[in-house]
N, C-alpha and C positions, 0 to 999 in steps of 0.2 A: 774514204781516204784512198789517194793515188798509191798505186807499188810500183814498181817494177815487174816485168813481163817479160816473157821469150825463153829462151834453152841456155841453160848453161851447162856445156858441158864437161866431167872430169875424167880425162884417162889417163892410162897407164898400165906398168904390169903390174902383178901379182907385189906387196907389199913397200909401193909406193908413197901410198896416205890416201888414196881417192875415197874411203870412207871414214875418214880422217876430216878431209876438207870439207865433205857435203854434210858431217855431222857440226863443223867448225860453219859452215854458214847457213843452217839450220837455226844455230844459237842465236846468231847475230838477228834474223829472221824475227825470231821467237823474243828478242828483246826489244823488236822494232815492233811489239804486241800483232805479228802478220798470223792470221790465221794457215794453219802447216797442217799438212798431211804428210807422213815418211812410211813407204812401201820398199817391199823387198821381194822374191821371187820365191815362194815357196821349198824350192828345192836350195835353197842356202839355209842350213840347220848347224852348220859347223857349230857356232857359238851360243844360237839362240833361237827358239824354233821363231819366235814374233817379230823380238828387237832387232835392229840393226846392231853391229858389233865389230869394234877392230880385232885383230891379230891381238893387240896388246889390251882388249880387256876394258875399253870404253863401251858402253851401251845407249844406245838412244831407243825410245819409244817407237815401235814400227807395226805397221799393218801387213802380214804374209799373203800375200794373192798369187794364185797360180798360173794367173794371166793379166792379159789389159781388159779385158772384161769384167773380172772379178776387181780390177784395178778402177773400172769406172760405177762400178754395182757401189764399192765402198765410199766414194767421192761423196762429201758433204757439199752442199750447195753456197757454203760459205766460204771454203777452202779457197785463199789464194795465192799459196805456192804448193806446189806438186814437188816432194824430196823423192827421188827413186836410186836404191841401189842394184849391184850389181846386173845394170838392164841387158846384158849379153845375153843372161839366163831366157829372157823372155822372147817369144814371139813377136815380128815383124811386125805386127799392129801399132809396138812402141813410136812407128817411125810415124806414122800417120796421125797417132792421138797427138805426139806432141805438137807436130807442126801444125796442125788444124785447127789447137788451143792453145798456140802462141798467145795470142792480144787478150784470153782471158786468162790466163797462169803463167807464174813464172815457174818453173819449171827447172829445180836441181838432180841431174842426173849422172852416175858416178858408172864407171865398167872400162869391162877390158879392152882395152883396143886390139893386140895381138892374141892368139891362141897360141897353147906350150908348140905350133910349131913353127908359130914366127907369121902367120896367116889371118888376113882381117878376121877378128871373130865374128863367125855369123850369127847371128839371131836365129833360135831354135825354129827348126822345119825349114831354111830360107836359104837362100843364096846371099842375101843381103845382110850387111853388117853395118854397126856402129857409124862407119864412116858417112854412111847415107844423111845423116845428123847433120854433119858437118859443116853441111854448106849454111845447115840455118841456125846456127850455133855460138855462141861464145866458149869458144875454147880454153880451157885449163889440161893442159899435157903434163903428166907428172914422170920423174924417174925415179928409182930407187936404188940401193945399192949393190953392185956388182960380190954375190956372196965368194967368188975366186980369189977377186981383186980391189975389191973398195972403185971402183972406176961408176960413173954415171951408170945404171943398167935400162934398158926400157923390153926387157926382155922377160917371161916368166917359164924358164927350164922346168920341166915335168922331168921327174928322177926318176919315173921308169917309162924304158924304152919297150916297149910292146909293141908289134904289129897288132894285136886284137885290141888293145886299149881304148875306149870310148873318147871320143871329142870331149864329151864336156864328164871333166870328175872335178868334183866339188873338194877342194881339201884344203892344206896350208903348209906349213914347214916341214912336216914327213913325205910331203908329195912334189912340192915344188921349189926352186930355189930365180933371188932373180938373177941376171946375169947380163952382163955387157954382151957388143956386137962380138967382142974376141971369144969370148966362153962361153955363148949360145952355142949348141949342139942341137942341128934341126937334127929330130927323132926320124926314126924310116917311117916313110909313108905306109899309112894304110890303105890298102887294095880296096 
């Protein structure tokens, strides 16, 4: 049976719906009898060390890999669509699997496009980010709500300002808030 193929991709900031959406066309997927795989990046355990999980408490069935290695070690030879969440988390490898397995998977992928400081999120160890996607992609841009002002947000404010503070912390409503272009507050740079 024919599918559908190529990238689709969802961004946005921190509590938009992008794993909202890629669990909402997961379903459609999965009632269209398409054989689905859904991975997540090991180092997201907020909600659920395996499943994928919203903010609010939905779950989907998910495979945790530490990598795109461990991401292609678990791939069944029947599988054809590839669900991936938060891929910021992972290694620059994301960019090359997907594009190189365009015409044999479709391919739902959900993450950050900005970092709490306003910065394409790179892809861990790289210089490269999300946007490297883009050009081979079906875009889904999401916003969410400005937590100051209710105003469109596409912004995800980390609420502490630390110069030591690591690039990538994993959290939710006690770490981050989202926020319009007027009430983003770029944090000081770390040296």
């Amino acid at each position: 049976m024919d599918f559908d193929r190529g990238i689709e991709l969802i961004v946005g900031p921190m509590f938009c719906g992008k794993t909202e959406e890629l669990m909402r066309r997961i379903r459609r997927a999965e009632i269209a009898k398409r054989k689905i795989q859904v991975f997540k990046p090991d180092i997201e355990t907020r909600f659920s060390k395996e499943d994928l999980a919203t903010h609010y408490g939905q779950l989907m069935q998910g495979i945790s890999v530490k990598d795109i290695g461990e991401l292609i070690r678990n791939l069944k030879e029947e599988t054809e669509i590839i669900g991936i969440d938060e891929i910021q988390f992972f290694d620059d490898k994301i960019i090359e699997f997907s594009i190189e397995n365009q015409r044999k998977y479709l391919f739902i992928l959900a993450g950050l496009s900005l970092d709490f400081r306003g910065e394409s999120f790179r892809f861990r160890d790289s210089e490269r980010h999300i946007g490297h996607l883009m050009p081979y992609s079906k875009i889904t841009s999401l916003n969410a709500i400005c937590n100051k002002c209710g105003r469109e947000a596409n912004y995800s404010q980390r609420l502490i300002d630390d110069p030591d503070s690591p690039l990538i912390k994993v959290g939710g409503e006690q770490d981050y808030e989202a926020r319009c272009i007027k009430h983003f507050i770029i944090p000081t740079k770390t040296q």
